[in-house]
N, C-alpha and C positions, 0 to 999 in steps of 0.2 A: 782523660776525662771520659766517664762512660758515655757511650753513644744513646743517641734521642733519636726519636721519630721527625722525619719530613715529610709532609703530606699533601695532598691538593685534592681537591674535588671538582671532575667532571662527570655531566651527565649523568647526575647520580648517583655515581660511583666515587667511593674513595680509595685513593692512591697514595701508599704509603712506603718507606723505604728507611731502610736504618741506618742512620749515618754517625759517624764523629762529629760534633757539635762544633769547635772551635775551626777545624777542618772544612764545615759547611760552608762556615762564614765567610771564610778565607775564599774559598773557589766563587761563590758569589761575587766576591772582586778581585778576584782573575788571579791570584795569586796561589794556587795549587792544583791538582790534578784531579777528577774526577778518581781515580783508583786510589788515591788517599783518605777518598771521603766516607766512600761506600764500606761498610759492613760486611753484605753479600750485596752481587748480583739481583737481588729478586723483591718482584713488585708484590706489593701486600693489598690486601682490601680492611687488613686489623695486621698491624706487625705484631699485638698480644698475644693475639692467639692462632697466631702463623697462618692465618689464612691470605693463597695466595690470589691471585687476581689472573684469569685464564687470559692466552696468547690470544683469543677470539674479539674480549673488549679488550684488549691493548691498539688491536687492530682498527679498530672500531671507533676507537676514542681519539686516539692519537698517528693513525693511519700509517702506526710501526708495529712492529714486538721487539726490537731492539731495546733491550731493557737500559743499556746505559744512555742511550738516546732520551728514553721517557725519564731517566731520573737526574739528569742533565734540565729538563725541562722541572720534573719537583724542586729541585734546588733551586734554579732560578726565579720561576713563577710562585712557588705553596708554600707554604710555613714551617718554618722549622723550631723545634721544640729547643729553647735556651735555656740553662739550665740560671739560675737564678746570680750564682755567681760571676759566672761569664759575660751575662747578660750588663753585670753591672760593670764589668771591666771592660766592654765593648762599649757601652756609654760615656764612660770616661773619654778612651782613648778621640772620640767621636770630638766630643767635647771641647779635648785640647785643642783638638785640628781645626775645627770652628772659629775659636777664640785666638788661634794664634794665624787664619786665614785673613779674620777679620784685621785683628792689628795691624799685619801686613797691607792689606790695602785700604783699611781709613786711616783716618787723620778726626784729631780734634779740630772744628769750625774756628775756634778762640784762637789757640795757639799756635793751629797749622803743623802740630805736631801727631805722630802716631800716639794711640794711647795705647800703654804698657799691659803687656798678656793676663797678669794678675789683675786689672782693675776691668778689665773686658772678662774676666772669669768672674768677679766677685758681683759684676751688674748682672750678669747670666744667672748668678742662682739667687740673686734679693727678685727677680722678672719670674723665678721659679719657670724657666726655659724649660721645656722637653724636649731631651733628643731623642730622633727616630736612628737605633741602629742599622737597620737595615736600611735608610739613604745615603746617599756619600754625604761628605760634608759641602762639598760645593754646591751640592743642591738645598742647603738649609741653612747659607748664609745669610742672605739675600732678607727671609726669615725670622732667621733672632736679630738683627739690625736693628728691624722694625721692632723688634720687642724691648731692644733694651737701651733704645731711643728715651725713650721717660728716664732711665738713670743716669744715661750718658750724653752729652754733646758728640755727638758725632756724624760724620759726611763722609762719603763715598767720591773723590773728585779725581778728575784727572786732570796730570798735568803732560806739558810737552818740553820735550828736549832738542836741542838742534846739537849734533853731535858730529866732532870730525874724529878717526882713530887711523893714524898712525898705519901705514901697508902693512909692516910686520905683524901687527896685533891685529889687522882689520879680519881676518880669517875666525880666528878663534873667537871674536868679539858679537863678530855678526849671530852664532848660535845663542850666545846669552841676551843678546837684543830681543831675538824675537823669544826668547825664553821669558821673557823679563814682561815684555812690551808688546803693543802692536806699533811696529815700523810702518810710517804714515807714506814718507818718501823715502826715497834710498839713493845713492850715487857710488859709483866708486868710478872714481878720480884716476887720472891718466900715471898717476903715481904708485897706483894702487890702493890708495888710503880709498876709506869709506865715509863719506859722509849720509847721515840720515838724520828724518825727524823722526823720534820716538814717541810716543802715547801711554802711559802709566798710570796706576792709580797715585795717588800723592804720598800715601802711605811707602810706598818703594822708592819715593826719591834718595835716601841716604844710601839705600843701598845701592841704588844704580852708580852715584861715584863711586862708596867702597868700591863694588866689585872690577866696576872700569877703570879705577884708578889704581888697583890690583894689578889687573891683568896687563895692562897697560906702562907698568911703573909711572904712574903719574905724566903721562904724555897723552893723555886724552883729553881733547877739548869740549868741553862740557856746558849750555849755557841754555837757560830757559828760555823759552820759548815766549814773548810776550802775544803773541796773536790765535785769539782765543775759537779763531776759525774752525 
């Protein structure tokens, strides 16, 4: 993909740098190397027409001349030019993640069941949702929830587990708990086994036996919690 301008404006100056578009994005969330993104080295005041930006306001502005330092900071903080189709395939993938965070941890209020990825994508676009590429998706859950509340019955609840696993399996078990959950209490047992209460959205309860009872071959004891404390 050809390369597009990054840019940010301090103190009245602007600060621009040539980057790979799809490579910007990427480093923006931690996922590539500053020397994969960059073009050249050098700081622009107009990347058009090559005009550069002297070592005096680098200093001045950003209290460096380190130019990967300040373009470290354009990538982060200033704008980056998306080129129309990326942009729309960066929305998407946004999208899925949303809709398939959400599923994961609601539940329909009625059935007490998660609602299925396709019918949390189909209230997403009748609510005419907009996704922000540049947020993560965990930050604009929370978000479309509220929006697509009017097409959907749905609840954000949690529930609790009291849980015992087995010494052999309580090792490898305890990573996916807390992967899974917040572990309210915890024990491990003169046996070795682990007991704890887990904390979950209700959406993860099928999965927390799947996985437990995976890992476990079906020797995990497993039993909701009634006390709503």
């Amino acid at each position: 993909m050809d390369p597009v301008t990054a840019r940010m404006k301090r103190e009245g100056n602007n600060f621009e740098i040539l980057v790979y578009p799809r490579e910007a994005m990427d480093f923006r969330q931690g996922k590539t190397e500053l020397d994969n993104v960059l073009v050249s080295d050098e700081i622009f005041s107009d990347v058009e027409k090559g005009e550069k930006i002297s070592d005096e306001i680098l200093n001045k502005t950003f209290g460096t001349a380190d130019k990967k330092e300040i373009a470290k900071r354009i990538l982060k903080e200033g704008d980056i030019q998306i080129p129309k189709e990326l942009r729309a395939e960066l929305i998407e993938k946004k999208k899925q993640k949303i809709a398939g965070i959400i599923s994961r941890i609601s539940i329909n209020p009625m059935t007490k069941a998660p609602h299925p990825l396709e019918r949390i994508l189909n209230a997403m676009d009748k609510k005419g949702v907009n996704i922000n590429y540049y947020k993560s998706a965990d930050d604009q859950v929370q978000e479309v929830i509220e929006k697509i509340k009017e097409e959907l019955p749905i609840s954000v609840e949690n529930i609790k587990f009291e849980i015992k696993i087995p010494a052999q399996f309580s090792g490898a078990a305890y990573g996916k708990l807390k992967n899974t959950g917040k572990i309210l209490k915890e024990n491990w047992n003169n046996d070795g086994s682990l007991s704890c209460v887990l904390e979950i959205p209700a959406g993860l309860k099928n999965e927390v036996y799947d996985t437990l009872g995976s890992l476990t071959h079906g020797q995990v004891m497993i039993k909701e919690s009634k006390n709503k404390n």
